[in-house]
N, C-alpha and C positions, 0 to 999 in steps of 0.2 A: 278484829279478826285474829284469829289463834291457827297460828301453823306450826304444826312439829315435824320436823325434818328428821325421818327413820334413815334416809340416805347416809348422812352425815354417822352414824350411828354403826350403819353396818361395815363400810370400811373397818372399822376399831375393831367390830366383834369379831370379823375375818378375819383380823390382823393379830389377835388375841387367839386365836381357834388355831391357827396355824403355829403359831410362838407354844403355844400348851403342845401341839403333835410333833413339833421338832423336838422341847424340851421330854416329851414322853419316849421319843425313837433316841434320844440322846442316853437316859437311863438304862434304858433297855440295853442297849448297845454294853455301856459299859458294865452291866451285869452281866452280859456273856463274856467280855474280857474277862473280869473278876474268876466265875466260872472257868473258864478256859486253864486264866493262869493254875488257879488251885488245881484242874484235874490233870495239869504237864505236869506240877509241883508233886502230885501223890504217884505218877507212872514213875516218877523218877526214883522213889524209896523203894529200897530193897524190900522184895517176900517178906522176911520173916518180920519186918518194919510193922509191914502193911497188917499182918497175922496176928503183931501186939498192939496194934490200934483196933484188931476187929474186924478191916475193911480185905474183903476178897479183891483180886485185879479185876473181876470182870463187874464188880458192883463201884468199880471208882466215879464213874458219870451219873450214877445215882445216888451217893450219899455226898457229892456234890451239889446237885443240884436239889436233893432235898431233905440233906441232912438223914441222921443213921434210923 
């Protein structure tokens, strides 16, 4: 007689599926730090700073977040 226990199975794969969306909400997370940090980091340079790298004040959240 051959029995395969899927029960035994699915604990793991929940347990797995759950550990991947912590680890995925954990990345995420600290990409918006990262983000964050760099766009307090560029409010804080002076105009004409921002004017010899290129970056306008009102464009700092987007060449943060997706580059120039």
């Amino acid at each position: 007689m051959s029995y395969v226990a899927t029960s035994a199975s699915k604990p793991a794969s929940t347990l797995s599926l759950l550990a991947d969306r912590i680890a995925a909400s954990v990345i995420r997370l600290l990409r918006e730090i990262r983000i964050r940090n760099a766009s307090n980091e560029l409010r804080g340079l002076s105009p004409a700073l921002l004017k010899d790298m290129g970056i306008a004040r009102s464009d700092i959240d987007r060449v943060v977040r997706q580059g120039r």
